[in-house]
C-alpha positions, 0 to 999 in steps of 0.5 A: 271891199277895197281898203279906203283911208279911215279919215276920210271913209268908213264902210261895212255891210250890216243887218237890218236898220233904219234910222228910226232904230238909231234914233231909239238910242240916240242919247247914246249915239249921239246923233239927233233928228234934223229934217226928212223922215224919221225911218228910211229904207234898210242901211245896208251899209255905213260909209264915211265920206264928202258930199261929193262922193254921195253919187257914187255911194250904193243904195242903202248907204248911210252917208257920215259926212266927214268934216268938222264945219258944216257944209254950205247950204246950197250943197246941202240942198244938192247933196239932199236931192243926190241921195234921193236920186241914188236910194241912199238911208240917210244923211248924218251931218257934223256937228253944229248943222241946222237944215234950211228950210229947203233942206228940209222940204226937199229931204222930206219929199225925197225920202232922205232922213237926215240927223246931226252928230251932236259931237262925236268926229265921223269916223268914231261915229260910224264904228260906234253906228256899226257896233249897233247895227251889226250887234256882238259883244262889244255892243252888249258892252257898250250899251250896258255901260251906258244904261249904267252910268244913266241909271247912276245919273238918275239916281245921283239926281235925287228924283221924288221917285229915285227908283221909278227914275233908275228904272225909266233911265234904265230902259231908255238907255237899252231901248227895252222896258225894265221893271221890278217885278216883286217876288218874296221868293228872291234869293241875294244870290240871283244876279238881279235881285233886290233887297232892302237890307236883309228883306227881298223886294224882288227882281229886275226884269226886261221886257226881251232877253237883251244881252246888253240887259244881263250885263246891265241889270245885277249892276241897277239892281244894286242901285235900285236897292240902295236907293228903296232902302234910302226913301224907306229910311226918309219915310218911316225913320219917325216911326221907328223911333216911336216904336222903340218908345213904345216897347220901353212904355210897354217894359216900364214900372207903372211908376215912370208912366207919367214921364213918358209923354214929354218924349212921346209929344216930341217924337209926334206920338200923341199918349194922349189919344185912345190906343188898341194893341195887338200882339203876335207872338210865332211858333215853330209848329214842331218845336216851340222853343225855335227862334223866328228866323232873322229876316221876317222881322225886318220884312214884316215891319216894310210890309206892315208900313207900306201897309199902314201909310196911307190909313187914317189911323196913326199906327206904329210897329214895334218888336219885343224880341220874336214878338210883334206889337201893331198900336192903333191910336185914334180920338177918344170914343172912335167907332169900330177901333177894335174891328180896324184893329183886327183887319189889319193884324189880320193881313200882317198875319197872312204876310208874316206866314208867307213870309216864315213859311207853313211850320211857323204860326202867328198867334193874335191877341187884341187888346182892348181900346184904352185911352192915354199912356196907362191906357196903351200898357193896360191895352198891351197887357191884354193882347199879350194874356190873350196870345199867351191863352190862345197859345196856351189852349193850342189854338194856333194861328188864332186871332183871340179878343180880349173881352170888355167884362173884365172876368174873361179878362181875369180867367185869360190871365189866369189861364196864360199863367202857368203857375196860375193854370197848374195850380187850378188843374191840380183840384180837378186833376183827379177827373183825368182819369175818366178820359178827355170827354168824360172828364170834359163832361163832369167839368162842364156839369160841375160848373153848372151846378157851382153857377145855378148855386148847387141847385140841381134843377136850374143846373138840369135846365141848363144841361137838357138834362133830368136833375137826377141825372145831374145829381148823379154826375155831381155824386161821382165828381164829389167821390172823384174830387173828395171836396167839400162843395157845401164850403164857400171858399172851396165852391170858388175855388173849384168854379174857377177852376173848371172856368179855366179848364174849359177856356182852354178846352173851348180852344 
């Protein structure tokens, strides 16, 4: 190729593109649709040069008129019918140029499409035009660059959705579709990860392996990040002030109740409504004295609000140490409050073992509803007992209710109790040594006998059994235990302790 004076021409071979591949990417170019078709044939090269030059350019030509005024109309309209008759791609005028309206009938049945420069001088054109069509490393760059600084301006711009915003100015700017595909799994270390503080959302990922993308894509992802963590902070920073009431409502001496609604009103925390806890309290499998890793809380509590958003209820999580408390508050009297309750501390439950993995267990208690300040302590109280029990009895990962009678209540705390639960297992102690299920086998037959008020028939009724089979179990048990069963107090005493027993037994 001869060397011609940069000014005036700019020519180099090319691959395969039409002028619809540039007006994908115009905005970056910076180059606009004037008249004719919007695809031509293939630019087999790109050639700076003066209307007056266009019959001697070859077919597949893409002419950048040089100049900075545009030209007169009637050479326009002559330089139009020339490029048809020579086959050439396209016409990209200077800036300022607006096709007549013969210029633009004679461009669109001669096949030529013709675009406008919306500022850049000819040559610079060009070279930016060879960069696309003939790809490499300085296009990669360049297009990343460009998809940066739009995913910046999008996010600068504070749209409703900053993130839908950043991704869509993302994709325009590369000229692919990039999207956030979610994906608990991501690691902080990946280039195109996005976290939300210490909880992974996902990653960024583009509908084709474009190199100008990997360049582009670790840079949006931190964008992208900033701005989730942004909106998050604007749509859950009131609840997170409330759950920190909650936790100090939960802690305080029943004394300071009262004082906690004024604080309660202001931060939008109706006290006085009905409210139903649950209580989560994790395990580490192997070693029950191990701290919950860091990062579940924080994953769990995005999860649980995304989750809770759009759902009637008012509903608030809040954390005490390792421990997850969700408040469901609704009207007095609402129907099924424990039901709703339990479906959605039991999906929290699911994403907090998928989140800490298969050796951690999430163990459930529900409180009852209850209504009013003392009412959300009192229901508290029962969710912790009946965790506490559940993880007591060794049934772990199990989601336990707190019964409304009041005695099952009781015989939880009894039994959540340590001190309590010892001091009640010390009276059957002695039937240990029968083994596990002759020892469960006396207590259950201990306990019916105590229940039907030391009556052997009623007691053999309720066992299937003859009542001289009954009373010879209860002969042994009296040997075993060496108490007397005829004493009030010490007939209380052993009932609630095989009570407790086979709570825990029955889990």
């Amino acid at each position: 190729m001869c060397p011609r004076d940069r000014e005036s021409a700019y020519i180099v071979r090319v691959a395969q593109l039409t002028t619809t591949d540039l007006l994908a990417q115009a905005e970056r170019l910076g180059v606009g649709f004037a008249a004719g078709p919007t695809g031509g044939t293939t630019i087999e090269r790109v050639d700076v040069t003066s209307l007056a030059e266009l019959p001697s350019l070859p077919a597949g030509t893409l002419a950048v008129v040089a100049g900075d005024e545009p030209p007169a109309p009637y050479l326009v309209d002559v330089a139009v019918r020339q490029a048809s008759a020579r086959g050439l791609a396209g016409i990209v005028m200077p800036a300022g140029f607006v096709p007549t309206e013969t210029a633009a009938a004679l461009a669109l049945r001669g096949g030529v499409p013709v675009l406008v420069s919306l500022s850049a001088r000819a040559p610079d054109l060009a070279v930016t035009i060879d960069r696309v069509i003939s790809g490499g490393a300085a296009e990669s760059m360049t297009r990343a660059a460009f998809a940066v600084e739009k995913a910046t301006e999008a996010a600068a711009a504070g749209a409703g959705d900053a993130v839908a915003a950043i991704l869509d100015a993302t994709g325009g700017a590369l000229g692919i579709r990039v999207g956030l595909q979610e994906d608990l799994t991501t690691s902080w270390t990946d280039a195109d990860a996005v976290f939300v503080g210490e909880v992974p959302i996902g990653r960024l990922v583009a509908e084709t392996g474009d190199p100008a993308a990997t360049v582009a894509l670790p840079v949006v992802a931190s964008l992208v990040s900033r701005a989730m963590q942004r909106q998050l902070q604007d749509r859950f920073a009131p609840n997170q002030s409330r759950a920190d009431l909650i936790v100090e409502l939960i802690l305080a001496e029943s004394g300071r109740v009262d004082g906690f609604v004024a604080p309660a009103a202001r931060l939008g925390l109706p006290l006085q409504l009905s409210h139903a806890v649950a209580w989560l309290r994790p395990q580490h499998r192997s070693d029950p004295g191990l701290r919950a890793p860091r990062f579940v809380e924080a994953a769990l509590e995005l999860h649980t609000l995304q989750l809770i958003e759009d759902r009637p209820e008012l509903w608030h999580i809040a954390f005490l140490q390792d421990d997850v408390i969700l408040v469901s508050s609704e009207d007095h009297g609402a129907g099924d409050h424990q039901r709703r309750l339990r479906d959605v501390v039991t999906q929290i439950q699911a994403q907090a073992r998928r989140i800490a993995g298969d050796d951690w267990t999430y163990t459930v208690g529900l409180g009852t509803p209850q209504t009013g300040a003392a009412g959300l302590r009192q229901s508290a109280a029962e969710a912790r007992v009946a965790a506490d029990s559940a993880i007591a009895a060794g049934r772990l990962d199990a989601i336990e209710l707190t019964d409304v009678t009041g005695l099952r209540r009781l015989l939880l705390d009894f039994y959540a109790s340590p001190v309590s639960r010892n001091l009640l297992d010390d009276i059957l102690h002695p039937l240990d040594a029968l083994g596990p299920e002759r020892s469960t086998t006396a207590v259950r037959t201990l306990l019916s006998y105590l229940g039907n008020r030391n009556s052997l028939a009623q007691a053999g009724r309720e066992l299937n059994l003859h009542p001289n089979a009954v009373g010879y179990r209860i002969r042994r048990v009296r040997e075993q235990l060496d108490v007397d069963l005829d004493d009030p107090d010490t007939r209380f005493a052993v009932e609630l302790a095989c009570r407790v027993r086979l709570l825990g037994a029955g889990r």
